[in-house]
N, C-alpha and C positions, 0 to 999 in steps of 0.2 A: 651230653655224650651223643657221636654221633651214629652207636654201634652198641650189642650187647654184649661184649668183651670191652668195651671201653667203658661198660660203666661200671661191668665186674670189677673191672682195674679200677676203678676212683672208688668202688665199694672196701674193694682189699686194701689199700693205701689210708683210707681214711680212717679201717679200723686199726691198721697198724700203727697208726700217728695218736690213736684214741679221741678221733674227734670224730665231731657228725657233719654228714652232707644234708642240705639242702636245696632241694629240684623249684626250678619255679616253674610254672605252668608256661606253657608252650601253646601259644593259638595259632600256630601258622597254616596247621593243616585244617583250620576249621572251617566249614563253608563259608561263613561269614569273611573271614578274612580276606580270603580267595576271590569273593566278591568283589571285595572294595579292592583288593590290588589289578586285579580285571577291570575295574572303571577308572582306577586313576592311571593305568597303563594304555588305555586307550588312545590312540592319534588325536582324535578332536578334545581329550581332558588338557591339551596343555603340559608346558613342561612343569612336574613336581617341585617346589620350594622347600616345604614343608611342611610336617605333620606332628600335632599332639593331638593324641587319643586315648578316650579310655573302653573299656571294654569288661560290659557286666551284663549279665545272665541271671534271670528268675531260677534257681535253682525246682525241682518239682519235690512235694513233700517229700517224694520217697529217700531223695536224699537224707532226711535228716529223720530217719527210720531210728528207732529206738531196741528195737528187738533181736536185730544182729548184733551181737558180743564185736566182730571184726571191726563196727563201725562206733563201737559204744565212744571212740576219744574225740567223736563231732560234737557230742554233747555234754563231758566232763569238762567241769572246770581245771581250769589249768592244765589242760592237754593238747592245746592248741585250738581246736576247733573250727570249725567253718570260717569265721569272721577273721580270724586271728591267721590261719595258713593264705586264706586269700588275699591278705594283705600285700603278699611276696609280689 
């Protein structure tokens, strides 16, 4: 979505149909990203062909914090978790 009334609308629609959305992670705005399209946009890179990438990040423990209840479904079984959402 590209707006916070656009996703309210895909949230009200989705619950009105009774199904569930799923968001996939979005790195555009990451520095990293920004990086590499800065060098491969560059004059002396050459004209672009193509690209396969992948893109992974050491997570820091705190992520996978145990003690906040909000975050307890990173680490139940069959609730998705870490491994399982990052897949998307």
């Amino acid at each position: 979505c590209e707006s916070l009334a656009a996703a309210q609308r895909l949230s009200a629609l989705a619950e009105a149909a009774g199904v569930q959305v799923l968001v996939g992670h979005q790195r555009r705005h990451s520095a990293f990203v920004r990086r590499a399209r800065k060098l491969v946009t560059r004059a002396d890179f050459g004209p672009l062909r193509g690209l396969s990438a992948e893109f992974a990040l050491l997570k820091p423990e705190s992520y996978f914090q145990r003690d906040d209840p909000r975050l307890a479904w990173r680490s139940q079984r069959g609730a998705g978790g870490p491994v399982l959402i990052n897949l998307i």
